[in-house]
C-alpha positions in Angstrom: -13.5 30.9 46.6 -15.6 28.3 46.2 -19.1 27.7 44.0 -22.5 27.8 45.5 -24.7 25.3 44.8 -26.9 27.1 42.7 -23.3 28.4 40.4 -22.8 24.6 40.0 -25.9 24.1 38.5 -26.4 27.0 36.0 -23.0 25.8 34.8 -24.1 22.3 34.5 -26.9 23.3 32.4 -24.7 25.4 30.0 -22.5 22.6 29.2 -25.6 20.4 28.3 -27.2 21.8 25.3 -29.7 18.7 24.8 -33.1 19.5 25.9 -35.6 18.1 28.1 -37.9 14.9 27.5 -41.0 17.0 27.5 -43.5 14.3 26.9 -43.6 10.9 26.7 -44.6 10.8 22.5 -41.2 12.3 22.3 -39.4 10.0 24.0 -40.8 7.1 21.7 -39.9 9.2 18.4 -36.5 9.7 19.5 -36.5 6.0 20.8 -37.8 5.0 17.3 -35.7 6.3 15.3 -32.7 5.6 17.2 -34.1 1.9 16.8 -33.9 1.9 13.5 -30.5 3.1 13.0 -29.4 -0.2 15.4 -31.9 -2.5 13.4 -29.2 -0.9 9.8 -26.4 -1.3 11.8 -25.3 1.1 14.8 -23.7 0.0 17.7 -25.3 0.5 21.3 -24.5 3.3 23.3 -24.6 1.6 26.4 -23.6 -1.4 27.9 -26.0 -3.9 26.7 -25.5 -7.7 25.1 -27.6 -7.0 21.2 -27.9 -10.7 20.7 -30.1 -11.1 23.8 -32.1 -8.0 23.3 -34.4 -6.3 20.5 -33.7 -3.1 19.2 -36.4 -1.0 20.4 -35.2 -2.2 23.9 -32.4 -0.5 23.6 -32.9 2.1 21.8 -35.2 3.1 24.5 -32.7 2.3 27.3 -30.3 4.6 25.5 -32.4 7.7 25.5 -33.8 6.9 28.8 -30.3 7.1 30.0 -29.2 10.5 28.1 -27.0 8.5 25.5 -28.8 9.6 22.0 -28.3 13.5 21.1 -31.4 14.9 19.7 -33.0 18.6 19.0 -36.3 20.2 18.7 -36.8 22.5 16.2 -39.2 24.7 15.4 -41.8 24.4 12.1 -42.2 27.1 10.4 
């Protein structure tokens, strides 16, 4: 028997336990920090030549595109 559409994408959002780009002064953190661990040494997620472009350029390419894991967690 075969999945409805809306089976596909509950089970889809199970698998991906990363959550949303809520705002846009998230997406800078993440891409800032992410930055910096390229500017110490980390390799690029994506497909991208390092030597042509800065840092902060891909770091925000890589979230942009879902490559860099992050969570949001709750102060207490």
């Amino acid at each position: 028997m075969a999945k409805t559409e809306t089976e596909n994408l509950s089970s889809a959002e199970e698998e991906s336990t990363q959550p949303e780009m809520d705002s846009k002064y998230r997406l800078i953190i993440v891409a800032a920090k992410r930055s910096k661990q390229l500017q110490r040494g980390a390799r690029p997620r994506i497909d991208i030549d390092p030597q042509k472009h800065k840092s902060t350029r891909i770091a925000l390419e890589e979230v942009q595109q879902g490559k860099v894991n992050f969570e949001i967690t709750e102060l207490e």
